[in-house]
PyMOL Python script that loads the backbone (N, CA, C, O; Angstrom):
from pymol import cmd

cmd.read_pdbstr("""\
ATOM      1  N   UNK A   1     -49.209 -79.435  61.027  1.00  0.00           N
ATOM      2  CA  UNK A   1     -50.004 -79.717  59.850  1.00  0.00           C
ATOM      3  C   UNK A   1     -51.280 -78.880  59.862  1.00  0.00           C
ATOM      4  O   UNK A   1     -51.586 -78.248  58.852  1.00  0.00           O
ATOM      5  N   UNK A   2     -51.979 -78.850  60.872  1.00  0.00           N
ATOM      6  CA  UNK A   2     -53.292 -78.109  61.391  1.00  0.00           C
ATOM      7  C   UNK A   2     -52.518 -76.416  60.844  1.00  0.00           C
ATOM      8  O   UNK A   2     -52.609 -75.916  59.723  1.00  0.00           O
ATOM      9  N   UNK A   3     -51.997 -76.007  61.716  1.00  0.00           N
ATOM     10  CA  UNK A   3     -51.861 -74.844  61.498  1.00  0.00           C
ATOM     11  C   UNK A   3     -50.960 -74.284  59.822  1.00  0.00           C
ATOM     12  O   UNK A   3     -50.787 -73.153  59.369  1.00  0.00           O
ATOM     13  N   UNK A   4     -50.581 -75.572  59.314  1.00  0.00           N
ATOM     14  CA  UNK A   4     -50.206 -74.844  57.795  1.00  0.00           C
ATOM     15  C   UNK A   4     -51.600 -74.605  57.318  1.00  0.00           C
ATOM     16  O   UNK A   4     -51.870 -73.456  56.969  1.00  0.00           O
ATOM     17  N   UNK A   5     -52.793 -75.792  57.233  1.00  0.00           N
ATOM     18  CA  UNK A   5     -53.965 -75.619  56.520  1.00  0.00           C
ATOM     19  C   UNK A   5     -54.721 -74.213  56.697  1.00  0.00           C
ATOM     20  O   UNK A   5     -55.374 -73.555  55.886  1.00  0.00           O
ATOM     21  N   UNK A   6     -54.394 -73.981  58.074  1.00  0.00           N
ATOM     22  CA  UNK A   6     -55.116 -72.495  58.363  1.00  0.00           C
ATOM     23  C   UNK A   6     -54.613 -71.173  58.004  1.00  0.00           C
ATOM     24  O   UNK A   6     -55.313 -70.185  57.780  1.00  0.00           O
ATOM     25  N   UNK A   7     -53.161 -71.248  57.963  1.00  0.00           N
ATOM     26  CA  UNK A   7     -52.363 -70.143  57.142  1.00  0.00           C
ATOM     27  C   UNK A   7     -52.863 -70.255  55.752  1.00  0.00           C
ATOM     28  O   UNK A   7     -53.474 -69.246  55.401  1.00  0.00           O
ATOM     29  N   UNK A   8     -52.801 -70.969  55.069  1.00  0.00           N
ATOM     30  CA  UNK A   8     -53.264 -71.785  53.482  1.00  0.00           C
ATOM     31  C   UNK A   8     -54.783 -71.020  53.258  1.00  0.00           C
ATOM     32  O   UNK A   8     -55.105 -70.146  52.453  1.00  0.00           O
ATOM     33  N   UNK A   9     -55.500 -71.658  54.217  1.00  0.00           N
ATOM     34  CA  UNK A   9     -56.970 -71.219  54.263  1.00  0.00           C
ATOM     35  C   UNK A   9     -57.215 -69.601  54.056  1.00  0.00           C
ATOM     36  O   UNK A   9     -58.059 -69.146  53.284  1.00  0.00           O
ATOM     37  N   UNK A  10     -56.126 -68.627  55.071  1.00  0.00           N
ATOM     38  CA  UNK A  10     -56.205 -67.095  55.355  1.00  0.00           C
ATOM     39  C   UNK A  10     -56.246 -66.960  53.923  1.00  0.00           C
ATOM     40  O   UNK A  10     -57.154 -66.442  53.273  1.00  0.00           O
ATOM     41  N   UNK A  11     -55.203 -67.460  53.496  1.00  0.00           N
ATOM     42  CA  UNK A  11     -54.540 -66.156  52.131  1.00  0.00           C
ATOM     43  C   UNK A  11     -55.279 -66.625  50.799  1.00  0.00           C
ATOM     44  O   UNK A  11     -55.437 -67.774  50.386  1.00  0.00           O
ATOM     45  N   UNK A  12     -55.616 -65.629  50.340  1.00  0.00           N
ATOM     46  CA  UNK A  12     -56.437 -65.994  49.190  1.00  0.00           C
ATOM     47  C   UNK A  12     -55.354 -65.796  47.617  1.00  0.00           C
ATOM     48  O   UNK A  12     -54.178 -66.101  47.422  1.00  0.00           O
ATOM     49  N   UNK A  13     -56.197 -65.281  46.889  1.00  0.00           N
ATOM     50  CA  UNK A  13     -55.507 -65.770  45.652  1.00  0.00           C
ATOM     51  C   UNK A  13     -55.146 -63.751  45.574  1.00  0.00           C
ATOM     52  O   UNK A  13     -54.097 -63.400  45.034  1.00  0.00           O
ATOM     53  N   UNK A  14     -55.641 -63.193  45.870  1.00  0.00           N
ATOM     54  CA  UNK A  14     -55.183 -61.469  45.642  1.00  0.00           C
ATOM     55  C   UNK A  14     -54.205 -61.097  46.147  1.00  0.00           C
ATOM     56  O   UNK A  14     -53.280 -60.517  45.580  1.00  0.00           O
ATOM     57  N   UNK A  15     -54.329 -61.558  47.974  1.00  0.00           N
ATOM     58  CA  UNK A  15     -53.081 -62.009  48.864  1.00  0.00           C
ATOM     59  C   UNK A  15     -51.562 -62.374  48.518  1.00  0.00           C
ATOM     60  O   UNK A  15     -50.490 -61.866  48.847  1.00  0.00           O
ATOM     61  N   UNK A  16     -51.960 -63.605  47.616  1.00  0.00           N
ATOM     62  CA  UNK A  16     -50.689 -64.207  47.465  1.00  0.00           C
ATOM     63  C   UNK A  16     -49.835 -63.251  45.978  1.00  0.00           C
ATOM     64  O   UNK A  16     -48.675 -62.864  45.837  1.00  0.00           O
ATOM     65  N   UNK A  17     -50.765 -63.177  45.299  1.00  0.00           N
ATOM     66  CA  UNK A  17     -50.233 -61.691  44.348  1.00  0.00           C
ATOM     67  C   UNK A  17     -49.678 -60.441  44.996  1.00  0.00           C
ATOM     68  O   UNK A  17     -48.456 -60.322  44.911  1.00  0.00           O
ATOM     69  N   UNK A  18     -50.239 -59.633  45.531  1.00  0.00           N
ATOM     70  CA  UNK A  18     -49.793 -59.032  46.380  1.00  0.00           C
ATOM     71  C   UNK A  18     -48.294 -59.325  46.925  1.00  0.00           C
ATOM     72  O   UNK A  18     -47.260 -58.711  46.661  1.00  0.00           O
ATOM     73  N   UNK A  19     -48.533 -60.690  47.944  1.00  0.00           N
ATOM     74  CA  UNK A  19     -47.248 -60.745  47.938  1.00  0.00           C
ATOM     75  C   UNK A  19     -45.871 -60.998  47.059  1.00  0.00           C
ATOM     76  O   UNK A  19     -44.714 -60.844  47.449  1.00  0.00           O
ATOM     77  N   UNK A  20     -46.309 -61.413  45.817  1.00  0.00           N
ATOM     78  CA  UNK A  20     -45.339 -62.001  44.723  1.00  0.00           C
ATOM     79  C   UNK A  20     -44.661 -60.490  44.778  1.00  0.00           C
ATOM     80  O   UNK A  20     -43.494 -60.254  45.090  1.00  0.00           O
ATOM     81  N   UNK A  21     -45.750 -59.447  44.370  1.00  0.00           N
ATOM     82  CA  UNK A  21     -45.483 -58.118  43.322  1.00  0.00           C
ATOM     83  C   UNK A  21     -44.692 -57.518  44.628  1.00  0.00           C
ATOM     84  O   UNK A  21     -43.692 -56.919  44.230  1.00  0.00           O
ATOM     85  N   UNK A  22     -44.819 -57.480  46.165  1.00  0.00           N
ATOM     86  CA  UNK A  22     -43.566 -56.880  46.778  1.00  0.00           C
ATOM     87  C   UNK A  22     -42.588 -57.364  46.818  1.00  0.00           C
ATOM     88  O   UNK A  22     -41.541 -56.763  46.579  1.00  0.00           O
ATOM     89  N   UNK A  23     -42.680 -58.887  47.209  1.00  0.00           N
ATOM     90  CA  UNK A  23     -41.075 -59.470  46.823  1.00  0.00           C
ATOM     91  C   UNK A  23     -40.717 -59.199  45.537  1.00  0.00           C
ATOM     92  O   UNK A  23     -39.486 -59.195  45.515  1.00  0.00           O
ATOM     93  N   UNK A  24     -41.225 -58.936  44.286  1.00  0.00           N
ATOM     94  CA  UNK A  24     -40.769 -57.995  43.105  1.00  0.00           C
ATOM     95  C   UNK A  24     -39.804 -56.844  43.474  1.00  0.00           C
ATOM     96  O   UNK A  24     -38.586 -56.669  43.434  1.00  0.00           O
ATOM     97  N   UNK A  25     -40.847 -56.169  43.835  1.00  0.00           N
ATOM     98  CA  UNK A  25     -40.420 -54.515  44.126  1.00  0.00           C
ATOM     99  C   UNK A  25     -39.171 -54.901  45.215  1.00  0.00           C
ATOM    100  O   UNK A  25     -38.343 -53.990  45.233  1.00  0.00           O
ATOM    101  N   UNK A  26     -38.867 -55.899  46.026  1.00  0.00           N
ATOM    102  CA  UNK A  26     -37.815 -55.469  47.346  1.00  0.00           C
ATOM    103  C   UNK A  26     -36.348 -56.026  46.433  1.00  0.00           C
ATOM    104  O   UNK A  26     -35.355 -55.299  46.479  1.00  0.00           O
ATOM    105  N   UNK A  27     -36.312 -56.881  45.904  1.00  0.00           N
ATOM    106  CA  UNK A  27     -35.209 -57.780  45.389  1.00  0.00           C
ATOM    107  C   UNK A  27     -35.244 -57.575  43.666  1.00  0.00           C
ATOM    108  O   UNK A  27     -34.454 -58.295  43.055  1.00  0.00           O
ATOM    109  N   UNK A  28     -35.887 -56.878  43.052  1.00  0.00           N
ATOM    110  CA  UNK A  28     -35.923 -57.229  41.930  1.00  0.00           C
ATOM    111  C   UNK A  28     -36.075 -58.736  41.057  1.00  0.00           C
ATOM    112  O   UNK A  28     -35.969 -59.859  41.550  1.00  0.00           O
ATOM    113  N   UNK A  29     -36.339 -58.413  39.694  1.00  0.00           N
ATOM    114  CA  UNK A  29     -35.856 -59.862  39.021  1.00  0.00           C
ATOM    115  C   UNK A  29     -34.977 -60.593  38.786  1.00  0.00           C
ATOM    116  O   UNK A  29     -35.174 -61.787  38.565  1.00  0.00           O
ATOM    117  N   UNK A  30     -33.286 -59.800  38.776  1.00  0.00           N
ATOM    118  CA  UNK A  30     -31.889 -60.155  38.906  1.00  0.00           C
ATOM    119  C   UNK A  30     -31.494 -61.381  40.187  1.00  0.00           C
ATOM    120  O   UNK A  30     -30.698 -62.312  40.306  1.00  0.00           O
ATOM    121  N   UNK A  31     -32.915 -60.530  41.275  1.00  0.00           N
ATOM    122  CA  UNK A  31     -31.703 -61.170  42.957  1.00  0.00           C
ATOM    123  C   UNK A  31     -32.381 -62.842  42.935  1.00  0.00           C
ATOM    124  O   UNK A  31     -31.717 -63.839  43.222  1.00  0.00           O
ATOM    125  N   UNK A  32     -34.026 -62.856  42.473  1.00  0.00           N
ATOM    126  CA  UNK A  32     -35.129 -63.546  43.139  1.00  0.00           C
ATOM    127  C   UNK A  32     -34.068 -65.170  42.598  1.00  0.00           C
ATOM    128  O   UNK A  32     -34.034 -66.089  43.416  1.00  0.00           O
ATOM    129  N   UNK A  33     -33.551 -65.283  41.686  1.00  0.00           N
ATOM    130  CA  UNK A  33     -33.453 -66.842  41.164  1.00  0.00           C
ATOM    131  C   UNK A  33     -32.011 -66.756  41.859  1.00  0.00           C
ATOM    132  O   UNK A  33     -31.502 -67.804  41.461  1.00  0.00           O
ATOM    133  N   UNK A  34     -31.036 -66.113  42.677  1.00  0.00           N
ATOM    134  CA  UNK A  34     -30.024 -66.265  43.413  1.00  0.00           C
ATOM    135  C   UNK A  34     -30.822 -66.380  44.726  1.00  0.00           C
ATOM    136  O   UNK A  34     -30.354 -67.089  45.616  1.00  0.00           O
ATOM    137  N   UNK A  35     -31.597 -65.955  44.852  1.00  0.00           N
ATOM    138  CA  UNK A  35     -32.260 -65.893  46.612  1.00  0.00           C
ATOM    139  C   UNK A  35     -33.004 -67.794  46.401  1.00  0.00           C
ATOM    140  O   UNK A  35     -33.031 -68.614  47.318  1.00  0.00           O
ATOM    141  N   UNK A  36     -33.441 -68.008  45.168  1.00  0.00           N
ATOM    142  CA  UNK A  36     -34.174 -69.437  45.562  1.00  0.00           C
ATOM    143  C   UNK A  36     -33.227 -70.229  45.481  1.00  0.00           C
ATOM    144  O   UNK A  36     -33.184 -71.190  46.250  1.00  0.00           O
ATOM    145  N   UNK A  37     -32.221 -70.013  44.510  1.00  0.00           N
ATOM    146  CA  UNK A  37     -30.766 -71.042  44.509  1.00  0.00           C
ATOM    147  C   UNK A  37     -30.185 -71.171  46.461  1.00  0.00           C
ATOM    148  O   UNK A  37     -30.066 -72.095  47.265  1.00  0.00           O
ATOM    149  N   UNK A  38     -29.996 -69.845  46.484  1.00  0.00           N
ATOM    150  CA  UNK A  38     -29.363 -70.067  48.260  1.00  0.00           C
ATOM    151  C   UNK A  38     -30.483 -70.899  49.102  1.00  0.00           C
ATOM    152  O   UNK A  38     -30.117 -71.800  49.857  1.00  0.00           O
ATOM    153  N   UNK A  39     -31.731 -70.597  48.962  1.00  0.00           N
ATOM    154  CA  UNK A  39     -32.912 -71.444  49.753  1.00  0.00           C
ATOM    155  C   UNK A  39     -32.451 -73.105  49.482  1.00  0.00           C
ATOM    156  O   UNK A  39     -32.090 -73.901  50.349  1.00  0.00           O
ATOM    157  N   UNK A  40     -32.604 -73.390  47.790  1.00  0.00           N
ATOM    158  CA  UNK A  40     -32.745 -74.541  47.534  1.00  0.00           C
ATOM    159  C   UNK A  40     -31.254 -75.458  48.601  1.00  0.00           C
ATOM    160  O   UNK A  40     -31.413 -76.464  49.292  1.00  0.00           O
ATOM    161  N   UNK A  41     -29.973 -74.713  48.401  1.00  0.00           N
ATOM    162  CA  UNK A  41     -28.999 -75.213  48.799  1.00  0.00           C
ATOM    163  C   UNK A  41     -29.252 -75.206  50.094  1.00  0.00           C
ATOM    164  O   UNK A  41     -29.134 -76.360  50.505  1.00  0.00           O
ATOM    165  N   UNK A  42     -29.495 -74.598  50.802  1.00  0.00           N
ATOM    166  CA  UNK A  42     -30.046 -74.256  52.776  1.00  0.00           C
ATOM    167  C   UNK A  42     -30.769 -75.739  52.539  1.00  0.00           C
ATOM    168  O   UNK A  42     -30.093 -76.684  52.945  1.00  0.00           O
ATOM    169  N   UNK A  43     -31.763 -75.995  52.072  1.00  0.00           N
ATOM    170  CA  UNK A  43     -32.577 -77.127  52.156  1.00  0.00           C
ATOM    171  C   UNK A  43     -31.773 -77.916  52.163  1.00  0.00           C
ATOM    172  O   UNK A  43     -31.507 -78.397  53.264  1.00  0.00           O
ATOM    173  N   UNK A  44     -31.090 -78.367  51.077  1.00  0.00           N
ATOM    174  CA  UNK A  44     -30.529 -79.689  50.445  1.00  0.00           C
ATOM    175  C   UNK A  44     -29.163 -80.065  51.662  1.00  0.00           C
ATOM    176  O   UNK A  44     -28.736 -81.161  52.025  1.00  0.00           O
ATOM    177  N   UNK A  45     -28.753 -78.701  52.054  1.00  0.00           N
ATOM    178  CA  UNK A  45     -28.046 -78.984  53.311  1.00  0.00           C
ATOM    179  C   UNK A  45     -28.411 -79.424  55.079  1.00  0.00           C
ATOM    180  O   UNK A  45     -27.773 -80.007  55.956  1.00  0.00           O
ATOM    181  N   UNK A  46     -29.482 -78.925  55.017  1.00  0.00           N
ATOM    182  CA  UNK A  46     -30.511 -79.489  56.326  1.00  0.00           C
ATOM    183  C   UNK A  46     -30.810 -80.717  56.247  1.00  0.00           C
ATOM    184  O   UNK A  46     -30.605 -81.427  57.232  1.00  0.00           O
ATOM    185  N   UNK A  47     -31.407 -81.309  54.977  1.00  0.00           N
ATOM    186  CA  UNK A  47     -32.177 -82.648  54.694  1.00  0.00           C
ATOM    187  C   UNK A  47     -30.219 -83.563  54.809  1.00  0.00           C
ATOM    188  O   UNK A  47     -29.960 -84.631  55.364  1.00  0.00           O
ATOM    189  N   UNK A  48     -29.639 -83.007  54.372  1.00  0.00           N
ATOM    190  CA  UNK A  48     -28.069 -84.094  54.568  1.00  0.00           C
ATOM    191  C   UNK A  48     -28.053 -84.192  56.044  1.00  0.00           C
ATOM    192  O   UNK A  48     -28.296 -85.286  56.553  1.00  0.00           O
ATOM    193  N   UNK A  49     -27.834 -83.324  56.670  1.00  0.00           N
ATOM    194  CA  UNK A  49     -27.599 -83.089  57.826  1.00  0.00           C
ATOM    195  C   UNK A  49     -28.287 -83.910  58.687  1.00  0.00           C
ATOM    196  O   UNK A  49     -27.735 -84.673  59.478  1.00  0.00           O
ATOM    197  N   UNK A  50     -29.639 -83.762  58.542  1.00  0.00           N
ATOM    198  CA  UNK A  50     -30.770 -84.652  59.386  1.00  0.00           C
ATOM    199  C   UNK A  50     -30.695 -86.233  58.797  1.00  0.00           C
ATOM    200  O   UNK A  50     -30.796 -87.133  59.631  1.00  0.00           O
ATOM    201  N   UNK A  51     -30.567 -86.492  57.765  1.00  0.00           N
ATOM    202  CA  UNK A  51     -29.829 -87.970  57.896  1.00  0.00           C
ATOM    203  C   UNK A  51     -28.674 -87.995  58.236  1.00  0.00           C
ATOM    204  O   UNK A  51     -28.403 -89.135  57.860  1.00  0.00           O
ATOM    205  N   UNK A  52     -27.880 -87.663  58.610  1.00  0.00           N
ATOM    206  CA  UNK A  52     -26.464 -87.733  58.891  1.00  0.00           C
ATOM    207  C   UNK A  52     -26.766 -87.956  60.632  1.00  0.00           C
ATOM    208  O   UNK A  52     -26.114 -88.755  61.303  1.00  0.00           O
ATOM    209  N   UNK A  53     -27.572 -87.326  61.039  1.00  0.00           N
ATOM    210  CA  UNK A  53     -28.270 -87.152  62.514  1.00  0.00           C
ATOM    211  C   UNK A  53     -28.985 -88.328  62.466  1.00  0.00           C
ATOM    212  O   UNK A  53     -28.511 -89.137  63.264  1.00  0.00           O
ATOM    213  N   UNK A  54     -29.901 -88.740  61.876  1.00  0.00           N
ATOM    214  CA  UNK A  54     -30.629 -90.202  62.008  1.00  0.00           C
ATOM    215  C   UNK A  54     -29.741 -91.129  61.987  1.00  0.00           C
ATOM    216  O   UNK A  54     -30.044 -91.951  62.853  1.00  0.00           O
ATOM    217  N   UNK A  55     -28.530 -91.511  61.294  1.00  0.00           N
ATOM    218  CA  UNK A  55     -27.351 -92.268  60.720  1.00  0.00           C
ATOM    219  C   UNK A  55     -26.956 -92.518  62.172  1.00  0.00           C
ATOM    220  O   UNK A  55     -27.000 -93.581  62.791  1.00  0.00           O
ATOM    221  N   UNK A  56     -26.567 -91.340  62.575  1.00  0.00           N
ATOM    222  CA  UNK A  56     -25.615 -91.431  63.423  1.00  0.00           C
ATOM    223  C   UNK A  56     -26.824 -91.927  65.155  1.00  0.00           C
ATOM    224  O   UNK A  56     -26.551 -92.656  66.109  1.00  0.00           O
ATOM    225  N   UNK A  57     -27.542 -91.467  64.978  1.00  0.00           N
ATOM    226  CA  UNK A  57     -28.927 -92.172  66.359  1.00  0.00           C
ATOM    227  C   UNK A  57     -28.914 -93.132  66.018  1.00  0.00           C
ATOM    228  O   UNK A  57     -28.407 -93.748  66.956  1.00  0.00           O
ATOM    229  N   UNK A  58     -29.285 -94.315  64.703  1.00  0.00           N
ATOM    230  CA  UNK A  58     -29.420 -95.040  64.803  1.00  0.00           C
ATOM    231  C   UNK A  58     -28.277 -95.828  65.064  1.00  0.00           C
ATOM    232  O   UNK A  58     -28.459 -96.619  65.989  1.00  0.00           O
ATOM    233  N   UNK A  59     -27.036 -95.870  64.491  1.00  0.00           N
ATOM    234  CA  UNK A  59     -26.324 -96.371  64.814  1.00  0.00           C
ATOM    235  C   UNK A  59     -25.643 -96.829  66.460  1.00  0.00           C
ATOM    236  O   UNK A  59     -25.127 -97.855  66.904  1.00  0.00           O
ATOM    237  N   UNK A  60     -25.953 -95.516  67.011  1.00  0.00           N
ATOM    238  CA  UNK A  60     -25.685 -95.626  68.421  1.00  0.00           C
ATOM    239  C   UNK A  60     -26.874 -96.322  69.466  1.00  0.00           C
ATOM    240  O   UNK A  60     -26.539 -96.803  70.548  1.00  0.00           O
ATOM    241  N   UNK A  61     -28.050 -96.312  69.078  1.00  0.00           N
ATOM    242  CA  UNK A  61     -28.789 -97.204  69.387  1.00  0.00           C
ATOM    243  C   UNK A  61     -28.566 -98.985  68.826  1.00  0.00           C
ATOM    244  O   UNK A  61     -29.407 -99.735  69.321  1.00  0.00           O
ATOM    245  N   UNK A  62     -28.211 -99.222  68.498  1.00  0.00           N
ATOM    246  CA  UNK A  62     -27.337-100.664  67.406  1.00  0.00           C
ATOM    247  C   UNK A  62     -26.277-100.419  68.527  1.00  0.00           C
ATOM    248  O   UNK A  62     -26.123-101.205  69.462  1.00  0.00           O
ATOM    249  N   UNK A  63     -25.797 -99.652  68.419  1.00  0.00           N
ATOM    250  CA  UNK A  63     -24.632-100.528  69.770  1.00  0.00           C
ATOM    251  C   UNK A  63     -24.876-100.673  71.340  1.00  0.00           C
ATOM    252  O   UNK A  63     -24.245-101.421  72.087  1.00  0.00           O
ATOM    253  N   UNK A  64     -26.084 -99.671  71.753  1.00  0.00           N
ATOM    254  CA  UNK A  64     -26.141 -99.880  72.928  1.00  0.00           C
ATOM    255  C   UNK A  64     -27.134-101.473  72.939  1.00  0.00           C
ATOM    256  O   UNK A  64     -26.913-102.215  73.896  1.00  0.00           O
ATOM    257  N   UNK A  65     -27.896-101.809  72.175  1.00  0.00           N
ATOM    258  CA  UNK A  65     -28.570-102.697  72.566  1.00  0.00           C
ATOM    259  C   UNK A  65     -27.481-103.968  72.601  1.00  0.00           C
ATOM    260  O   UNK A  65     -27.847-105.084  72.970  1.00  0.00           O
TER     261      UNK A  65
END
""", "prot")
cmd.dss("prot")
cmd.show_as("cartoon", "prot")
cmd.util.cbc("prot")
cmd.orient("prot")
């Protein structure tokens, strides 16, 4: 948490332009809304996963006790 605020803190507002306008220039405008679709799905598959992982801890804690 500490160290997101301080990354946050570095980059200013010219910074973060900067970076928009090269991820522009590397991927174009065609790739960028297929590159956040694959992110969004990566996510939505981790967050299943990690309850599926809590599901399954908790449950096995429920039987050992």
């Amino acid at each position: 948490m500490i160290a997101q605020t301080i990354f946050l803190g570095v980059l200013g507002p010219w910074q973060i332009v900067l970076i928009v306008a090269v991820v522009l220039l590397l991927f174009g405008g065609k790739k960028i809304p297929e590159l956040m679709r694959g992110l969004g799905s990566g996510i939505k598959e981790f967050k299943d996963a990690s309850k599926e992982e809590d599901k399954l801890g908790s449950e096995s804690k429920e039987s050992k006790s």
